[in-house]
Residue, then its C-alpha position, 0 to 999 in steps of 0.5 A: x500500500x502506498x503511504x501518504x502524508x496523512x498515513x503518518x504520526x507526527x515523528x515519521x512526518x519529521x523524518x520525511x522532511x526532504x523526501x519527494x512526494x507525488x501529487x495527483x495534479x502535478x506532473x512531476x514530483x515535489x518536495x515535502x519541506x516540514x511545515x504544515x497548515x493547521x487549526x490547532x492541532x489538527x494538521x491538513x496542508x503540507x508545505x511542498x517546493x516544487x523546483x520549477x514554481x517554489x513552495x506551496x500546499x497541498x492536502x496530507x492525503x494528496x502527497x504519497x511518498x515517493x522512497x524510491x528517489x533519493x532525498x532532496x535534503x535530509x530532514x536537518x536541512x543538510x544535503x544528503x550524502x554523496x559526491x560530484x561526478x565529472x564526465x566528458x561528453x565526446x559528442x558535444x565536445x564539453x565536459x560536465x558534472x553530476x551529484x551521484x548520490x550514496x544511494x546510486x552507482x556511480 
């Protein structure tokens, strides 16, 4: 079963800070932030950051979790583990970088 926002405790939710989440209208992922809209104590929006339009909200059972990318950030705001890759692209005559994650192959 895939889990939403809404599935979590408040201690899973602090640890998911950073991970990227679907949303049915949107046509690409975005990134749960942490921050919520709520009445008191009942929590209903998430805060999400989109790359491509920044931050907005979204309902806690519209963002399912999305384990298998690698996280934007940890849930302490640093970045996650890894390192930068260089590579020459014969084809187009340059050279380049990526960030290769722990959690992929180089």
């Amino acid at each position: 079963m895939t889990k939403t926002l809404a599935d979590l405790a408040p201690q899973d939710l602090a640890n998911c800070v950073g991970m990227w989440v679907d949303v049915p209208h949107r046509p690409h992922p975005v990134v749960f932030t942490g921050e919520f809209q709520s009445t008191g104590e009942i929590k209903y929006g998430a805060a999400i950051f989109d790359p491509r339009y920044g931050t907005d909200y979204e309902r806690l059972d519209d963002c399912t979790l999305r384990p298998d990318l690698a996280r934007a950030w940890n849930p302490d705001g640093t970045p996650p583990a890894g390192e930068w890759e260089y590579a020459h692209i014969p084809a187009l005559g340059e050279s380049t970088r990526r960030f290769v994650g722990e959690w992929e192959e180089a």
